[in-house]
C-alpha positions in Angstrom: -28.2 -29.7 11.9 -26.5 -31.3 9.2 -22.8 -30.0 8.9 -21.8 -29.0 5.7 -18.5 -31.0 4.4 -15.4 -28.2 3.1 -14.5 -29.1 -0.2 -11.4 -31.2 -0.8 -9.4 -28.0 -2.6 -10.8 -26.1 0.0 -9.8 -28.3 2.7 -6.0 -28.5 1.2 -5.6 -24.9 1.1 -6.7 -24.1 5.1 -4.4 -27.3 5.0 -1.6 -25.5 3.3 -2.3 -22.6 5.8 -2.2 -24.4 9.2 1.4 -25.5 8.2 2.6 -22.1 6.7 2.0 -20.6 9.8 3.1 -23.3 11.6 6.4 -22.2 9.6 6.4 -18.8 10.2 6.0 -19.5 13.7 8.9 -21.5 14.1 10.7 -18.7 12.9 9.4 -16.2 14.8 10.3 -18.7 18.1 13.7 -19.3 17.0 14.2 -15.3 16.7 12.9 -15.1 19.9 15.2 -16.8 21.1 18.4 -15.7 19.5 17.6 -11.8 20.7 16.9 -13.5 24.2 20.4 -14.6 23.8 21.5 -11.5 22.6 20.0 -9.6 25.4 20.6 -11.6 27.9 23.9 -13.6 26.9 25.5 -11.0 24.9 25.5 -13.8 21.5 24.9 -11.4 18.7 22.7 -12.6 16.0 23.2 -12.3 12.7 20.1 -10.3 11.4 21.0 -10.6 7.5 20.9 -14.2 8.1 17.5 -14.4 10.4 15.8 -12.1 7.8 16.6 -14.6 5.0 15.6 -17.6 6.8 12.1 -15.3 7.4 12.0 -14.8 3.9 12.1 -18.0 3.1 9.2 -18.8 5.3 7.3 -16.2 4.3 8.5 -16.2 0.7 6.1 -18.5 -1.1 2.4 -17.4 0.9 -0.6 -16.9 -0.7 -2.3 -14.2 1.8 -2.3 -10.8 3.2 0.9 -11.9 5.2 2.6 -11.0 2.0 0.9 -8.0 1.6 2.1 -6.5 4.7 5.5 -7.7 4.2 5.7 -5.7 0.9 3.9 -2.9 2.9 6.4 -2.8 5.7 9.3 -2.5 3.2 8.3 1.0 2.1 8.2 2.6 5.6 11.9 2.8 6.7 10.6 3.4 10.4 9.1 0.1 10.6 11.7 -3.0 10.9 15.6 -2.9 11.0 17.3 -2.5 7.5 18.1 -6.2 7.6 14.3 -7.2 7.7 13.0 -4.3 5.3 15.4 -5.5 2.7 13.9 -9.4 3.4 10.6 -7.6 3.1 11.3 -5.8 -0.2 12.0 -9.3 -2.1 8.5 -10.5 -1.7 6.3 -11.1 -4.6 3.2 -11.2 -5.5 3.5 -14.4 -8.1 1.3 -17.3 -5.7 -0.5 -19.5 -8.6 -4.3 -18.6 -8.7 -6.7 -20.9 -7.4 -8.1 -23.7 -10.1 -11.3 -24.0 -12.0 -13.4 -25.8 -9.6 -12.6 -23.5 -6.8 -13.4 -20.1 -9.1 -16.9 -22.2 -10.5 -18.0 -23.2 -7.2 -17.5 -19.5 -6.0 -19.2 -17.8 -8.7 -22.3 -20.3 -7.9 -21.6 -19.0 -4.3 -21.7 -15.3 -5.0 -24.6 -15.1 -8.3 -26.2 -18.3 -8.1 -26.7 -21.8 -9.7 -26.6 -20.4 -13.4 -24.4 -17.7 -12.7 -22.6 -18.9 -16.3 -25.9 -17.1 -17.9 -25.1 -14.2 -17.0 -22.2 -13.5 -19.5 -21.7 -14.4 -22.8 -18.4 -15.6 -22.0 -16.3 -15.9 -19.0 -12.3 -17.1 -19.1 -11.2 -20.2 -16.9 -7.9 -19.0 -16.8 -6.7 -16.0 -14.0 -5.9 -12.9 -16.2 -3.9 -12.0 -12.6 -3.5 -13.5 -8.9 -2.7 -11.2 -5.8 -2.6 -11.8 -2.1 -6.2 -11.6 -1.4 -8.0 -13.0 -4.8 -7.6 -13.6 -8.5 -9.2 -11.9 -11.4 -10.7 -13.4 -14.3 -11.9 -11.6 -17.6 -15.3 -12.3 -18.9 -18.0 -10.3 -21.7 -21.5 -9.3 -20.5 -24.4 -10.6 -22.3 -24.4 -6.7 -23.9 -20.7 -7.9 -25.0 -19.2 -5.4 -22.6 -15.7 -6.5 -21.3 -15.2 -7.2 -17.9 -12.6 -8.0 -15.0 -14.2 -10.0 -12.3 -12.2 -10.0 -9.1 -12.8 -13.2 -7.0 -11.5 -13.6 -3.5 -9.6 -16.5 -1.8 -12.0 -18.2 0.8 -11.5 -17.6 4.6 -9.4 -14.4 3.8 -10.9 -12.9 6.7 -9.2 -16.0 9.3 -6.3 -15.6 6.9 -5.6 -11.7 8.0 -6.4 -12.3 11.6 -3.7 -15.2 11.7 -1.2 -12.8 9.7 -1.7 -9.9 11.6 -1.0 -12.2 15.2 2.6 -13.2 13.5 2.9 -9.8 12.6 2.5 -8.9 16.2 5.0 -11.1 17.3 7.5 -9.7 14.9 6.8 -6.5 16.3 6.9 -7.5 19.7 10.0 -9.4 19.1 11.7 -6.5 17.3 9.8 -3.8 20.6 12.2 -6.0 22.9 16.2 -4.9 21.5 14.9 -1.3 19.9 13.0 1.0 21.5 13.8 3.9 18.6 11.0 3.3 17.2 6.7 2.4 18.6 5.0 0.1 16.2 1.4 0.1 17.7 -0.4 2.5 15.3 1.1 0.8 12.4 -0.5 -2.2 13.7 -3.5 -0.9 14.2 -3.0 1.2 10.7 -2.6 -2.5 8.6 -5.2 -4.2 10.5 -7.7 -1.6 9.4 -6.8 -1.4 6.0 -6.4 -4.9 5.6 -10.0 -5.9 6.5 -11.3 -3.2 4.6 -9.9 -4.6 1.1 -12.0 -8.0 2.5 -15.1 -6.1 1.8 -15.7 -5.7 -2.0 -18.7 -3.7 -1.3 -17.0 -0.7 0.5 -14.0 -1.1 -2.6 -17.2 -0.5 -5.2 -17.6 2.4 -3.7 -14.4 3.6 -3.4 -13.9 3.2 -7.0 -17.3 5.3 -7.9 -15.5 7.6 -6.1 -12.6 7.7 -7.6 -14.1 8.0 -11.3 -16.0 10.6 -9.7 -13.2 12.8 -8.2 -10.5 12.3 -11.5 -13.8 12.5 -13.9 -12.0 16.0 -15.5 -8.7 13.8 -16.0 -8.7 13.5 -19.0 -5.6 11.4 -19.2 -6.2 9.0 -16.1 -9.3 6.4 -16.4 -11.1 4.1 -13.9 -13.1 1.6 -14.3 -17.2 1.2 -13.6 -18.4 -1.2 -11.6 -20.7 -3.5 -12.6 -23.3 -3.5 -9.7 -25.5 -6.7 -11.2 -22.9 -8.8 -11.6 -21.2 -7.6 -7.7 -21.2 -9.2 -4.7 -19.1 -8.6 -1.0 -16.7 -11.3 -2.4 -16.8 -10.4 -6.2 -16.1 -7.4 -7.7 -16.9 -6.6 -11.4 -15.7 -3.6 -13.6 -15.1 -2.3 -16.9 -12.1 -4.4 -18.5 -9.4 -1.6 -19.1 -6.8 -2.9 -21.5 -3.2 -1.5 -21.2 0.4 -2.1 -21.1 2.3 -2.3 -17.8 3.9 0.7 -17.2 8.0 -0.8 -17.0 7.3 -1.6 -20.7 7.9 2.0 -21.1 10.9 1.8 -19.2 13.1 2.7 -22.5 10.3 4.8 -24.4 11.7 8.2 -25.6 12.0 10.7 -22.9 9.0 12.5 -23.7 7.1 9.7 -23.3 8.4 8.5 -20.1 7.6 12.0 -18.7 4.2 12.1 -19.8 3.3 8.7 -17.8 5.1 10.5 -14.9 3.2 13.6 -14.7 -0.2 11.2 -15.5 0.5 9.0 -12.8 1.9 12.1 -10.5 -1.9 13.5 -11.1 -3.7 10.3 -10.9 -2.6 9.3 -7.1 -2.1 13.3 -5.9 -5.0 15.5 -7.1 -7.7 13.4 -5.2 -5.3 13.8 -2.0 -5.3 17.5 -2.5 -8.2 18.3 -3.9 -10.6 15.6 -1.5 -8.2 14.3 1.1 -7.8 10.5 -0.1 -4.4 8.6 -1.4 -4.5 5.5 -3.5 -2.7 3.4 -0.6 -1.2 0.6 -2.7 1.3 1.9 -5.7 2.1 -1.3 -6.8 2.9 -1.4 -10.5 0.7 -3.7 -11.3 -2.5 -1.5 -10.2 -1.9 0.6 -13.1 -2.0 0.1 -16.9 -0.5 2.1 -19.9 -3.0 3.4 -22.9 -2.1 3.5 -26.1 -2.1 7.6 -25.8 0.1 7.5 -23.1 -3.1 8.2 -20.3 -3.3 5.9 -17.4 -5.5 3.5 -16.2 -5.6 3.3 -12.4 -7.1 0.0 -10.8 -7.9 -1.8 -7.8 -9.5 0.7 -4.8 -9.0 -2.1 -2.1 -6.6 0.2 -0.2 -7.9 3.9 0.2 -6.9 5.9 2.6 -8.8 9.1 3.8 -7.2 11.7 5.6 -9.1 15.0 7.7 -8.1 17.9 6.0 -5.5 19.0 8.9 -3.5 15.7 8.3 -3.1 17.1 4.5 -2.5 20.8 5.7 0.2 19.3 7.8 2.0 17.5 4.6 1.9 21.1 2.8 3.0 23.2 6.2 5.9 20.7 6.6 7.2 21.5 2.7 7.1 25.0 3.7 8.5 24.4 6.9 11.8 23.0 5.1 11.5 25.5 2.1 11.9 28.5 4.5 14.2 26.3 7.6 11.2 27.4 10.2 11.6 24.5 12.8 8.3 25.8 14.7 6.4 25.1 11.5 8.0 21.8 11.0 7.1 20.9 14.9 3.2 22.0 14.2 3.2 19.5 11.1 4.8 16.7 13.2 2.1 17.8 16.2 -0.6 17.7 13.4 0.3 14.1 11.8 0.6 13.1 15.4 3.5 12.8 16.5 4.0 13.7 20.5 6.2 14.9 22.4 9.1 14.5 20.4 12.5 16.1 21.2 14.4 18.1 19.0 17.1 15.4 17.9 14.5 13.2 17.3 12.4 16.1 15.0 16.0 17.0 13.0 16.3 12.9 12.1 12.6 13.2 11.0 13.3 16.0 9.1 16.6 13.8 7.2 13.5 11.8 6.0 11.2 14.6 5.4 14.0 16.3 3.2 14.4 13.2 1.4 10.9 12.7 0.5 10.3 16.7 0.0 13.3 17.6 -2.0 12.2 17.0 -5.9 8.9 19.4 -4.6 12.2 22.2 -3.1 14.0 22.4 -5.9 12.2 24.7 -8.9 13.9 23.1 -11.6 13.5 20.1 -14.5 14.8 16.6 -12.6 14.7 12.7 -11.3 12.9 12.0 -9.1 15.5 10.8 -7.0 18.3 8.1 -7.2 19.0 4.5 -5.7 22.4 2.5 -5.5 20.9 -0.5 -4.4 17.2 -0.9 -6.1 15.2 0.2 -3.0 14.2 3.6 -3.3 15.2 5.4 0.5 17.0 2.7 2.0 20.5 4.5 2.6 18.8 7.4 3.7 16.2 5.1 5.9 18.8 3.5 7.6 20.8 6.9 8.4 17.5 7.9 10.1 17.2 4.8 12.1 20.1 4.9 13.3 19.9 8.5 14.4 16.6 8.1 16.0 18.0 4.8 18.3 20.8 7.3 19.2 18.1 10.1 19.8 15.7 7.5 21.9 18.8 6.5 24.1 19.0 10.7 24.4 15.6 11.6 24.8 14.7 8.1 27.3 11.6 7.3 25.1 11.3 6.6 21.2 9.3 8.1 18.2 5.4 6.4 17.6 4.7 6.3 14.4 1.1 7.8 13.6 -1.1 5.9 11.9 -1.9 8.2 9.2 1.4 8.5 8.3 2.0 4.8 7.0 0.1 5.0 3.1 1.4 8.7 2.8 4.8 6.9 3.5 4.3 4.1 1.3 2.5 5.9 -1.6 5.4 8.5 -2.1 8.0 5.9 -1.9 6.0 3.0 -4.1 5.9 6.2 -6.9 8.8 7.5 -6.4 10.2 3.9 -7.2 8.1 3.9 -10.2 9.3 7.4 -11.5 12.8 6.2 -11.2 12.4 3.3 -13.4 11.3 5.3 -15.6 14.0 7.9 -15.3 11.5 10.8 -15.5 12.7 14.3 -15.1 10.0 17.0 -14.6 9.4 19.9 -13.2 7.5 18.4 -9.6 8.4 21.9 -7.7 5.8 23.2 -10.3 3.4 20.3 -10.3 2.9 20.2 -6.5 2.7 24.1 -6.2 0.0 24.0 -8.9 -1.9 21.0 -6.8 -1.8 23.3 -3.6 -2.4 26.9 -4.3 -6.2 26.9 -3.3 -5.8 24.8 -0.4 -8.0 25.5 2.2 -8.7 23.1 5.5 -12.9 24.1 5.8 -13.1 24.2 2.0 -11.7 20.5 1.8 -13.6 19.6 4.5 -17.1 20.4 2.8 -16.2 18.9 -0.1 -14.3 15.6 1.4 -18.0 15.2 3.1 -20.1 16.1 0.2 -18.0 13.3 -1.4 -17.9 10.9 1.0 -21.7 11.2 1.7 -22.6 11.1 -2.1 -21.2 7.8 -2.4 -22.7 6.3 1.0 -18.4 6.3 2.5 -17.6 6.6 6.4 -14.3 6.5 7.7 -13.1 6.2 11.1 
């Protein structure tokens, strides 16, 4: 058998890989090391520093690597202040890959004269991300278009990421035992490899139209299943502003894109049991009527209907101080067998995170000092559950479920900040969960799913 020869652009990016991670590894040794030292020697290490020089080796990567480093920074349980700060300063600005790379692809995915298949089709990236780059193109029936292409060997990319990840949360497993990493592990693995498969994403954004189609004021694009492969997706091109262009709009109008983005991400969580799992400001766009376009269904989380009774016993829990409600939500999210110290520290974060839905009045969001929306009050809680681990003889795990809830609440929150909304969002969630009802969401969370040919583990 004749083996086929990786082209030369190809070749330098796998090239560019092997030595990234060689990077990155280095790092991860020489931290290794220092804790050893700390542990063993009693040299303290200088965290702030460490996380800058992991920054820096992580800092300019093309890949889900960077992904999951922007992930991590939103869930406070995760990595020590020092490191989720590091984490936070990640961006996603890699160049996109060149012509010859995106033509040879797009012969790869729709054939040798793929090119006659739209009446035009842009050389240039209209955006790059960590997992593919998007071009716009017109359809021979002069229909705009985003085609998303992904970067080649993603999948060995994500499998090498997630083994440094492991290291960093073995490494960090070895001086603090507050806090079990495995299901967020396992959690980013999962949804990581799902955003590889453009088929399953298709779907996910059929869904979506589906679920917000009586939104009038939130919009999602249709996929174009012709032009569509496992590796490409293509959808109606929805033209917008970004949203921190509205960051000094009148008042009004900055509350209007709040309570259009508050329903775009929260009434198919409520209503079906699935969160948009990547808030990132870039995945939504501004109309010229102040409704919302909502993009890229890579990241979907689906949740059984107890998981989501469990968020709305928990706000009732803390509205009414009943600590045996609050333990049933923790039981039903997951959470085992943890103490009471431990559940009051979870319930410092919990009253973070719930108190704009406590209070019924007109408000912000919330507040940050420092840029990062949560960080005082996530590292208060760290440091209460290392105290409460050292108490209790064991630490907290972190249920899997609970790391895109995490992450979507603070990525919006961060959003709604910018934007110094102030609504009502007592009102807004009440009105989203009156007619909850486990069974009922059940039925219709599986007539959904199985209308749009969706499983989920």
């Amino acid at each position: 058998m004749t083996q086929k020869k990786m082209p030369h652009s190809e070749k330098s990016s796998v090239g560019r890989r092997i030595v990234r991670y060689g990077r990155v590894s280095t790092t991860m040794a020489g931290l290794a090391a220092k804790l050893a030292g700390e542990r063993y020697l009693g040299i303290k290490i200088e965290r702030e520093e460490h996380a800058q020089q992991l920054l820096g080796a992580l800092g300019d990567l093309k890949g889900p690597l960077m992904k999951v480093g922007q992930i991590l920074a939103t869930i406070p349980e995760a990595l020590p202040p020092e490191y989720a700060q590091a984490m936070q300063e990640l961006q996603s600005n890699a160049p996109p890959m060149g012509w010859p790379f995106v033509r040879r692809r797009m012969k790869t995915e729709l054939g040798v004269h793929w090119e006659e298949k739209f009446a035009s089709f842009e050389k240039e990236a209209a955006a790059a991300a960590s997992l593919g780059q998007v071009h716009k193109a017109v359809t021979l029936e002069g229909q705009d278009v985003a085609c998303k292409l992904q970067y080649p060997d993603m999948s060995s990319a994500i499998n090498a990421d997630l083994n440094q990840l492991k290291i960093i949360f073995s490494i960090y497993g070895q001086y603090d035992k507050s806090i079990s990493t495995k299901h967020i592990l396992d959690e980013l693995s999962a949804r990581l490899y799902e955003e590889l498969d453009y088929e399953r994403e298709a779907k996910h954004c059929k869904l979506y139209k589906w679920m917000l189609r009586d939104e009038r004021n939130v919009h999602v694009p249709d996929i174009i299943d012709t032009l569509s492969t496992d590796r490409l997706l293509t959808g109606t091109w929805l033209e917008g502003k970004q949203i921190m262009d509205f960051a000094d709009a009148p008042m009004e109008q900055r509350n209007n894109l709040a309570l259009n983005m508050f329903r775009a991400w929260y009434v198919p969580l409520y209503y079906y049991g699935l969160i948009h799992g990547d808030p990132h400001p870039g995945n939504y766009t501004v109309c010229e009527d102040d409704s919302i376009n909502l993009l890229d269904f890579g990241c979907v989380r689906i949740f059984p209907p107890e998981f989501v009774g469990g968020v709305i016993d928990l706000y009732h829990a803390l509205q009414n101080h009943d600590e045996a409600l609050a333990v049933h939500a923790y039981e039903t999210w997951g959470f085992k067998n943890i103490s009471r110290e431990q559940m009051e520290t979870l319930n410092i974060w919990a009253n973070f995170l719930y108190s704009p839905l406590l209070e019924d009045k007109i408000r912000p969001i919330g507040e940050t000092k420092d840029g990062v929306y949560g960080r005082e009050t996530a590292q208060e809680v760290h440091e209460k559950l290392r105290m409460a681990a050292k108490n209790a003889g064991s630490g907290v795990t972190i249920p899997r479920e609970f790391v895109f809830m995490d992450r979507a609440a603070l990525g919006l929150g961060s959003i709604f900040i910018r934007l110094k909304a102030e609504v009502n969002w007592h009102n807004l969630f009440n009105e989203m969960i009156e007619s909850f009802n486990k069974e009922t969401m059940r039925k219709i969370q599986n007539d959904a799913l199985e209308k749009f040919g969706i499983s989920y583990e």
